[in-house]
N, C-alpha and C positions, 0 to 999 in steps of 0.2 A: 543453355544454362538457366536454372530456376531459380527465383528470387524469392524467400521467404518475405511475409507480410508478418506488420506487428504493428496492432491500431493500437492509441490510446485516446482515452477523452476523459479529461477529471474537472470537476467542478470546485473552487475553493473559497473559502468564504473567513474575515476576520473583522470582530467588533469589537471597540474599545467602551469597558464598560464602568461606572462609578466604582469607586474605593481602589481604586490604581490595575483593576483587574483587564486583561483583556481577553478574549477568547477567539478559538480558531477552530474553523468544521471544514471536512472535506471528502468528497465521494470521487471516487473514481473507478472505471472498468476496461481491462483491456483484455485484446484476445491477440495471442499467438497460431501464426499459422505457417509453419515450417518445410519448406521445402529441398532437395535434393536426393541424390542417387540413392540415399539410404531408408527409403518413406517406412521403412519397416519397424526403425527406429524412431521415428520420431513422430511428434502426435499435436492435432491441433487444442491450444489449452485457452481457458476462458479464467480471468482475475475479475474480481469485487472486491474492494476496497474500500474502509471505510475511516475516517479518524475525528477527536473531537480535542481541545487542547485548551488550556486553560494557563498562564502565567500571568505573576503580580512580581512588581520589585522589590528588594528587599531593603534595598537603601543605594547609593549611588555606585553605578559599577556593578552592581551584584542584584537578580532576580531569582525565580527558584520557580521551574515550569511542570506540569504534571498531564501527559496524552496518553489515551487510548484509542490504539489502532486494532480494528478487526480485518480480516483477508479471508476471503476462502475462493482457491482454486480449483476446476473442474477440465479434468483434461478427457482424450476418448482416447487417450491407448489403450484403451481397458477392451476396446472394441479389435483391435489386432492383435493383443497377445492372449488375454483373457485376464491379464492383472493390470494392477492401476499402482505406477509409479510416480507420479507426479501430482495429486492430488493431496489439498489440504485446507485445513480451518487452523488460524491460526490468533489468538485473543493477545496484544502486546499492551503490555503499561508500563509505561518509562516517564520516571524521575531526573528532572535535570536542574543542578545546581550553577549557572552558568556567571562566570568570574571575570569581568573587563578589567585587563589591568593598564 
């Protein structure tokens, strides 16, 4: 029996800044490496990771947060079938209104 491998290693970092703001960075990268009966199928993939994030409160109970994550995955199936399923770049920005009650 074969055991698939899946590293990760991320770095994360968070500073509280004047005017009630704080800010959060973080990088991370992992790779998949897949194994079983089916290798035809399945392919070793490499992730990059990246995000940067920003919230302030808005009054008590309630702040209002704004991050940008980027990802781009690189896989080698591309080298056994001749196409590439699993590959991506991907730019996220998400809004959050977050409500303690």
């Amino acid at each position: 029996l074969e055991e698939s491998t899946f590293t990760d290693i991320s770095l994360n970092a968070s500073r509280e800044l004047p005017q009630q703001l704080s800010i959060s960075a973080g990088v991370s990268w992992r790779e998949d490496k897949p194994k079983g009966s089916d290798t035809e199928f399945l392919d070793t993939a490499e992730t990059w990771s990246a995000n940067l994030g920003v919230e302030r409160p808005l009054n008590q109970g309630m702040s209002l947060s704004f991050e940008y994550q980027y990802e781009d995955r690189q896989s080698d199936s591309d080298a056994i079938s001749g196409t590439v399923f699993d590959e991506y770049t991907e730019n996220r920005f998400t809004l959050t209104l977050r409500i303690d009650l």
